[in-house]
OpenMM code with the backbone's topology and positions (N, CA, C; nanometers):
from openmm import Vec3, app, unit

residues = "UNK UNK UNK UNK UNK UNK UNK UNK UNK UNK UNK UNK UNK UNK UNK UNK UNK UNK UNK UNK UNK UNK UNK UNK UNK UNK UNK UNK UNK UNK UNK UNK UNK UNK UNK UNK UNK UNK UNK UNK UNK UNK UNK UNK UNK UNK UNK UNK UNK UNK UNK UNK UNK UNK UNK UNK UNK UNK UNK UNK UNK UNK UNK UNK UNK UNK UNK UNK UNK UNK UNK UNK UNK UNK UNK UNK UNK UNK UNK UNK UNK UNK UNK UNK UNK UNK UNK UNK UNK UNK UNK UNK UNK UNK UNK".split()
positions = [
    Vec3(-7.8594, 0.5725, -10.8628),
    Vec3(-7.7825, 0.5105, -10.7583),
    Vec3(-7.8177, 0.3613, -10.7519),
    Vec3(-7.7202, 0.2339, -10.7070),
    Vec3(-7.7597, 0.1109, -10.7217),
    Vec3(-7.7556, 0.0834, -10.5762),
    Vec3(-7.8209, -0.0014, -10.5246),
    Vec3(-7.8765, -0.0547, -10.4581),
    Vec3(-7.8922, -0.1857, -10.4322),
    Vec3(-7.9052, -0.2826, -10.3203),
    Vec3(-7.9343, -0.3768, -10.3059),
    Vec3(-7.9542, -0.4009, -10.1519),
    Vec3(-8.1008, -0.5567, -10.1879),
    Vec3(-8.1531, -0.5863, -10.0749),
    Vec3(-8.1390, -0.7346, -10.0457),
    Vec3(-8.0969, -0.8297, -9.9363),
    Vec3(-8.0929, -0.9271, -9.9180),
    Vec3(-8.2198, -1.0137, -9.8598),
    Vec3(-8.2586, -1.0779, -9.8908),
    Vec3(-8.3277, -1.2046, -9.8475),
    Vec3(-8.2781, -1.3373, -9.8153),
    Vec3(-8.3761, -1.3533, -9.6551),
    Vec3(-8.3371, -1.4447, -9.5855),
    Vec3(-8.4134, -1.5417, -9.5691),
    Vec3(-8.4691, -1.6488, -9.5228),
    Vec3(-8.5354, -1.7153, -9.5094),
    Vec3(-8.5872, -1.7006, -9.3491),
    Vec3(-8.7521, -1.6661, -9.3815),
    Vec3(-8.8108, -1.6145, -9.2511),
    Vec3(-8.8194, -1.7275, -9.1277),
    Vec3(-8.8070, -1.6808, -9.0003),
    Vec3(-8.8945, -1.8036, -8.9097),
    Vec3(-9.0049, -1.8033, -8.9097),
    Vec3(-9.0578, -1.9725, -8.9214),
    Vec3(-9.2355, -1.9851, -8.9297),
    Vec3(-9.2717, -2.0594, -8.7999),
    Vec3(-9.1452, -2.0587, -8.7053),
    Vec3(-9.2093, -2.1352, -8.5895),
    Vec3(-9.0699, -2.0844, -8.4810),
    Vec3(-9.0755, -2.0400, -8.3296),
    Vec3(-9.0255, -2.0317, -8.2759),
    Vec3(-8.9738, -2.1514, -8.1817),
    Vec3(-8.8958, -2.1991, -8.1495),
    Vec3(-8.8274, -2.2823, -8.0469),
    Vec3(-8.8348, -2.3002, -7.9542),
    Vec3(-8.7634, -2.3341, -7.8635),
    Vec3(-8.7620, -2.3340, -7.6900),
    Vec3(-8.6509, -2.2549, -7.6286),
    Vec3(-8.7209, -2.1296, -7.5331),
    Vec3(-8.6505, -2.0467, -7.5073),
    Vec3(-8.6197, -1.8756, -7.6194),
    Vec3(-8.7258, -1.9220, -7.7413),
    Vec3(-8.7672, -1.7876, -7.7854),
    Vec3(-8.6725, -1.8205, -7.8997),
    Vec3(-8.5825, -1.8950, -7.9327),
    Vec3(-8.4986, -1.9167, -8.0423),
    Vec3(-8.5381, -1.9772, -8.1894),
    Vec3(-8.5071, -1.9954, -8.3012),
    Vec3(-8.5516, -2.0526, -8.4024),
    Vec3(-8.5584, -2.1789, -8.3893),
    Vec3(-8.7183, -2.2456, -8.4764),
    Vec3(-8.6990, -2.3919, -8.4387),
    Vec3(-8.6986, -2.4432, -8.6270),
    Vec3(-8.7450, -2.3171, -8.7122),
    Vec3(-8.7919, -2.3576, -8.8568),
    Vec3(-8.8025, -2.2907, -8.9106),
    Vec3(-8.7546, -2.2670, -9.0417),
    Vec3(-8.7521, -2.1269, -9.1348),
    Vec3(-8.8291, -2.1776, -9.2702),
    Vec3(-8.8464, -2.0633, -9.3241),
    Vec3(-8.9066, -2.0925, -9.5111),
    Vec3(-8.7930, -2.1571, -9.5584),
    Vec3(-8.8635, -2.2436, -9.6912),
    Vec3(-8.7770, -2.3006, -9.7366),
    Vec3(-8.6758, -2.2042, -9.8306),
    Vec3(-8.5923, -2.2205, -9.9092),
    Vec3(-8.5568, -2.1218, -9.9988),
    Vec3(-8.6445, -2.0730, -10.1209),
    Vec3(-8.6928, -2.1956, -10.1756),
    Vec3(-8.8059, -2.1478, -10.3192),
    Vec3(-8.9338, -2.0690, -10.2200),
    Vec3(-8.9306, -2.0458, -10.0606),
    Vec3(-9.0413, -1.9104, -10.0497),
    Vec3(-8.9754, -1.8141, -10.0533),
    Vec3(-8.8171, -1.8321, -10.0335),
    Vec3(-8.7458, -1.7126, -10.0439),
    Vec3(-8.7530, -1.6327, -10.1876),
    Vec3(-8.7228, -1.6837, -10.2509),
    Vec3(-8.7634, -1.6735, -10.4058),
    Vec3(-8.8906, -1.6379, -10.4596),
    Vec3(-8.9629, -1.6757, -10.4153),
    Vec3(-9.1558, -1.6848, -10.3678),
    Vec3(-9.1418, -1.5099, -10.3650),
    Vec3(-9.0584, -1.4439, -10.2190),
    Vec3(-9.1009, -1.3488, -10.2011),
    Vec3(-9.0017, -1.2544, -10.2262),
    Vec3(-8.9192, -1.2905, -10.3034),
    Vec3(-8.8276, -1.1940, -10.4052),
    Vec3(-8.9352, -1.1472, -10.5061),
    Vec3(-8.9995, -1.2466, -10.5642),
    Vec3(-9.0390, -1.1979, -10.6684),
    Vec3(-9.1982, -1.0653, -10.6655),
    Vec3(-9.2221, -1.1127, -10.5726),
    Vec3(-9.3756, -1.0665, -10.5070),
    Vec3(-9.2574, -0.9148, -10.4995),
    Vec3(-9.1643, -0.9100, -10.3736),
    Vec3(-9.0948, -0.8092, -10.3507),
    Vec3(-9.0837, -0.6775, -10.4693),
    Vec3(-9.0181, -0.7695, -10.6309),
    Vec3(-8.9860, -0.7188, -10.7091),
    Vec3(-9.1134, -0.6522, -10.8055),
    Vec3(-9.2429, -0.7430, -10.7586),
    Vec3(-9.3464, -0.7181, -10.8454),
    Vec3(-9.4311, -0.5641, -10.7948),
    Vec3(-9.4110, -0.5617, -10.6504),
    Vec3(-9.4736, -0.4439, -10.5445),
    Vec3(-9.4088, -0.3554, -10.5729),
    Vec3(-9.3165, -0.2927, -10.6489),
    Vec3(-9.2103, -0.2159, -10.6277),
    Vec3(-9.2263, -0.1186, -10.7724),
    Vec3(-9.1340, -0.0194, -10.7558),
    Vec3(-9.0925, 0.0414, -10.9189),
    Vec3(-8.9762, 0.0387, -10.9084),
    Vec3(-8.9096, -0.0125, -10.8954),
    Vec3(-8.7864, -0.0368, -10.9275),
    Vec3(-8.7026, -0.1247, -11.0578),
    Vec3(-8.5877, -0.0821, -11.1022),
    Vec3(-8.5428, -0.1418, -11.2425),
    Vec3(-8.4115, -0.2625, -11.1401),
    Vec3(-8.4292, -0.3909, -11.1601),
    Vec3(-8.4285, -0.5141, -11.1247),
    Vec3(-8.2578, -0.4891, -11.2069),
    Vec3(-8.0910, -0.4831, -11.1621),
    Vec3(-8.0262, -0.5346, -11.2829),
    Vec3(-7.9577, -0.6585, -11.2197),
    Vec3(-7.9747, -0.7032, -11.1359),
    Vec3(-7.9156, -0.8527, -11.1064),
    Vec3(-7.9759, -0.9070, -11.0143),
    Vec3(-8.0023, -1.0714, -11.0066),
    Vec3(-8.0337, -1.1218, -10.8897),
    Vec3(-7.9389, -1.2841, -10.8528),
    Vec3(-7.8853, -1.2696, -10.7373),
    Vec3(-7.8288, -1.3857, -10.7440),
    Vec3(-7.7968, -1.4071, -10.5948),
    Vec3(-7.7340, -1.5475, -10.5940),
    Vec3(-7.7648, -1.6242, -10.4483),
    Vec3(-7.6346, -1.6041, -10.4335),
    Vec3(-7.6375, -1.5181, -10.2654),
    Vec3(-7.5292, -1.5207, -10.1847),
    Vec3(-7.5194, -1.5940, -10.0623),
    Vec3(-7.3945, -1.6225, -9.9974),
    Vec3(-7.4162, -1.7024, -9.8935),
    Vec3(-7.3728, -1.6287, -9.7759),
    Vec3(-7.4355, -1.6040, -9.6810),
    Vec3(-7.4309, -1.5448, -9.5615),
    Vec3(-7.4216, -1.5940, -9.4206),
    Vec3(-7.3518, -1.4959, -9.3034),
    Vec3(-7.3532, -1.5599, -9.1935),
    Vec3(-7.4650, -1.5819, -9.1483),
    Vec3(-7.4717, -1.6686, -9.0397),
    Vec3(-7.5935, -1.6799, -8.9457),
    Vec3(-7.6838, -1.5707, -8.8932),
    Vec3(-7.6448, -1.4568, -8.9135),
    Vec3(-7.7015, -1.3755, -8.8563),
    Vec3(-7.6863, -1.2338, -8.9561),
    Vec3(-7.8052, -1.1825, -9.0034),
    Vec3(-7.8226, -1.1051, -9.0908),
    Vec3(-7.9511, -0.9946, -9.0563),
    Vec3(-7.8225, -0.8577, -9.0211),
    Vec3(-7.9152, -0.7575, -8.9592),
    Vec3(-8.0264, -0.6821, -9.1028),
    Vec3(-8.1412, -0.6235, -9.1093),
    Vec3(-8.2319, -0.5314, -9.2187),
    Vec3(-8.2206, -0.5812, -9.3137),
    Vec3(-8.2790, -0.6974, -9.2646),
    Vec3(-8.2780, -0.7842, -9.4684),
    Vec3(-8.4656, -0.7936, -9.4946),
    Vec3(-8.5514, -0.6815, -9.3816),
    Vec3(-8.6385, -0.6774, -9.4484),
    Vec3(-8.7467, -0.6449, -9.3129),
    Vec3(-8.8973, -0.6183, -9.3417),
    Vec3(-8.9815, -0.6559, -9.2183),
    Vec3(-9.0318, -0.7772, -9.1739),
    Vec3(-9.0133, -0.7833, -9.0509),
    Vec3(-9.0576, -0.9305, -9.0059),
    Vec3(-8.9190, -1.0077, -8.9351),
    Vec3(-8.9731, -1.1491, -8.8700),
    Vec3(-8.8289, -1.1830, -8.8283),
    Vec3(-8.7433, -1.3080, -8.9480),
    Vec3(-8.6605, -1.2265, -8.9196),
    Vec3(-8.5407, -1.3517, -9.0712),
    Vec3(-8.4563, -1.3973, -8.9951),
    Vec3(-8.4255, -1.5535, -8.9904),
    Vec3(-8.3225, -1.6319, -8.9804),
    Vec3(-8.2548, -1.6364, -9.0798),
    Vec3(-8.1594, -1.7084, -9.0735),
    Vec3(-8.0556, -1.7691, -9.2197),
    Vec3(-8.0747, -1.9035, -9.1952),
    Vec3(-8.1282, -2.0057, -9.1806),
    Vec3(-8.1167, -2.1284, -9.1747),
    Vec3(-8.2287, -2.1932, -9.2423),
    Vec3(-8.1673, -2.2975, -9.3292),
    Vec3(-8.2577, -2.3601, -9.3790),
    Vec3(-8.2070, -2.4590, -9.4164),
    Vec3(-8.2997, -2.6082, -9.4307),
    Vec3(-8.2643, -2.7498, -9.4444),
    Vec3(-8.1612, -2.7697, -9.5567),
    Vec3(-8.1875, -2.7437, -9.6672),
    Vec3(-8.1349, -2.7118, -9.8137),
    Vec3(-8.0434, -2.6494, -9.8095),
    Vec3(-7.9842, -2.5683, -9.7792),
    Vec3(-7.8993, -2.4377, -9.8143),
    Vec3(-7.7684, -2.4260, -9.6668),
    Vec3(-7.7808, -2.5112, -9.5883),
    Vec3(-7.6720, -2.4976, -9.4520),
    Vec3(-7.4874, -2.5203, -9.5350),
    Vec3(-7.4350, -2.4005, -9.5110),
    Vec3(-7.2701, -2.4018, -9.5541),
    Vec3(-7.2076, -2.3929, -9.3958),
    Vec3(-7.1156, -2.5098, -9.3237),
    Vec3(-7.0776, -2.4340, -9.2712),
    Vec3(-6.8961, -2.4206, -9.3337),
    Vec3(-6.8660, -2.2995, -9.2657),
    Vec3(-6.7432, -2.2561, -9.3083),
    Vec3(-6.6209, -2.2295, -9.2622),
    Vec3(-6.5061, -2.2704, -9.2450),
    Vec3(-6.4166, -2.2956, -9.1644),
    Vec3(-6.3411, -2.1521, -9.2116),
    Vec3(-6.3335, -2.0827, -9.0607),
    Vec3(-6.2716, -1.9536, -9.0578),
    Vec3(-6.1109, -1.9477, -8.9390),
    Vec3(-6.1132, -2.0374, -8.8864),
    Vec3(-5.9486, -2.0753, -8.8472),
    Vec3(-5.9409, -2.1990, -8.7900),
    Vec3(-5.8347, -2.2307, -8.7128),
    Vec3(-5.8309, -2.4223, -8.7064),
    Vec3(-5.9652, -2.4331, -8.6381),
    Vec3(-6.0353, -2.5430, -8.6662),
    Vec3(-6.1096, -2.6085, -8.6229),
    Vec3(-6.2568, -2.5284, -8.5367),
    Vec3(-6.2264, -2.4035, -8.6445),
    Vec3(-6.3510, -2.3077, -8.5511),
    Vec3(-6.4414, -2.2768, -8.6773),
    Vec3(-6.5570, -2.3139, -8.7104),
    Vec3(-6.6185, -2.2976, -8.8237),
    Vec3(-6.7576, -2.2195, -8.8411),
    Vec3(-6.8133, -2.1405, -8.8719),
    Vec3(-6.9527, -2.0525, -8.8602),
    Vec3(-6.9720, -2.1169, -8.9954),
    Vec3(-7.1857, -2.0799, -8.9150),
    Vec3(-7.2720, -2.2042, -8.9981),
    Vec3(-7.3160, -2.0258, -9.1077),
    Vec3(-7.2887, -2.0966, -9.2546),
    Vec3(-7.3134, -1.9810, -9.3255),
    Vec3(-7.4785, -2.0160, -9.4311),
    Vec3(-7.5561, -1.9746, -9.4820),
    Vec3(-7.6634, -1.9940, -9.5431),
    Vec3(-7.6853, -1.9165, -9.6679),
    Vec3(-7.7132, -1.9825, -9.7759),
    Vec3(-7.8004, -1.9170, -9.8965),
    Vec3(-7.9225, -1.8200, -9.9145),
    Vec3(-7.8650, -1.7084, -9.9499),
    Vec3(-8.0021, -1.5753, -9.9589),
    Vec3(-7.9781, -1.5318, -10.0480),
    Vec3(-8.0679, -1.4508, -10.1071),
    Vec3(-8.1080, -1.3853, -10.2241),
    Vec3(-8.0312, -1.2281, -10.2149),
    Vec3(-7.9784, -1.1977, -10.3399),
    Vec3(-7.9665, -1.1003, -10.3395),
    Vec3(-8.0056, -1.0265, -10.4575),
    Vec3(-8.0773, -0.8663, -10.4527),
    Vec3(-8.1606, -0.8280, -10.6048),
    Vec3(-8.0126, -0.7164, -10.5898),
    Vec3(-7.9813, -0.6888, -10.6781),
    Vec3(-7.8894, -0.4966, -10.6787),
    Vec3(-7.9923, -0.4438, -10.7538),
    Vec3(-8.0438, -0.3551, -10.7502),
    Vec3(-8.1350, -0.2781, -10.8311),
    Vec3(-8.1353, -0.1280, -10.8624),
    Vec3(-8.1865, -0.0628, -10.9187),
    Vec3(-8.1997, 0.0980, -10.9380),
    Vec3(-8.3200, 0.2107, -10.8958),
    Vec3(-8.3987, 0.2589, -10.7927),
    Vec3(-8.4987, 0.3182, -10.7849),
    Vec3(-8.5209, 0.4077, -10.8879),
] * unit.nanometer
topology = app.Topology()
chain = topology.addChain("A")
for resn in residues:
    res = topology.addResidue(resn, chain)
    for name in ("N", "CA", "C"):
        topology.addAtom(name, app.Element.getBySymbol(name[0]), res)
């Protein structure tokens, strides 16, 4: 069966009012794809960068934002109304 898991870029600092103030950059995202892929038995058959909404539910343990300095898309989804979209990792793999 194939499979796949997304990676986000974690928060390393909370904000004001409990919100995000700073996330990993993307190369820790990558950082911990690979660690991810190394902990595992799993057969690896693709990895590649998708871009996602702001908000991305079980992309792992711990807390994940989508935002990061490098990687901000935002994306125009009807007149003049646009959601901020972000770069994450994606592995499809095989257990």
């Amino acid at each position: 069966m194939i499979k796949y898991k997304d990676f986000a870029p974690r928060i390393t600092e909370q904000g004001p009012f409990g919100g995000p103030s700073d996330y990993e950059s993307f190369s820790e995202v990558v950082s911990a794809v690979n660690q991810w892929i190394e902990s595992t038995t799993i057969q690896v058959i693709n990895v590649e960068t998708v871009v996602l909404p702001d908000r991305i539910e079980g992309t792992g343990d711990g807390d994940y934002g989508v935002k990061t300095s490098n990687a901000f898309y935002p994306v125009m989804i009807s007149q003049g109304l646009a959601i901020n979209c972000f770069q994450c990792v994606r592995v499809w793999y095989r257990e």
